[in-house]
C-alpha positions in Angstrom: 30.8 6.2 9.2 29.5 9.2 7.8 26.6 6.8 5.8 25.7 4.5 8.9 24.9 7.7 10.7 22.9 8.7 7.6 20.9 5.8 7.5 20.0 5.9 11.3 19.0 9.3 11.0 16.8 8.6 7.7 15.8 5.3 9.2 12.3 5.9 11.3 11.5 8.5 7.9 11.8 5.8 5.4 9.9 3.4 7.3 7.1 6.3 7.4 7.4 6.1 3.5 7.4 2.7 3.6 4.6 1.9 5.7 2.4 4.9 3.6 3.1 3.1 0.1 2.2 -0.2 1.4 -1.2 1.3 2.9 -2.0 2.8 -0.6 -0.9 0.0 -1.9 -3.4 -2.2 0.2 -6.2 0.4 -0.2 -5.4 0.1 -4.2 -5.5 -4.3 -4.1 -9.5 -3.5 -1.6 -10.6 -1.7 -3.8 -9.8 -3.5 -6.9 -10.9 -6.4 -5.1 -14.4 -4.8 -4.5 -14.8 -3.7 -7.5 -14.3 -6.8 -9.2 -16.8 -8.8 -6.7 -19.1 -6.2 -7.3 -19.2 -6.3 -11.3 -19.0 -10.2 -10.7 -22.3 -10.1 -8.0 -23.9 -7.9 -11.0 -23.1 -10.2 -14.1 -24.6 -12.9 -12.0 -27.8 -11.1 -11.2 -27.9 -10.5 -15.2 
């Protein structure tokens, strides 16, 4: 009993967490991403 009430509490927190690593992850993958098209657009101009 003691847990479930836990985990409600803690609930909307960890989905804050949750929702913050998945935005950095995303912001990590675009600019990965951009950085790849951009060394790709400059090999082809070479």
């Amino acid at each position: 009993m003691k847990y479930i009430l836990f985990q409600i509490d803690y609930d909307p927190f960890i989905r804050m967490v949750m929702m913050f690593m998945a935005m950095r992850m995303l912001m990590r993958m675009i600019v990965m991403v951009m950085m790849l098209s951009a060394s790709a657009s400059s090999a082809h101009s070479i």
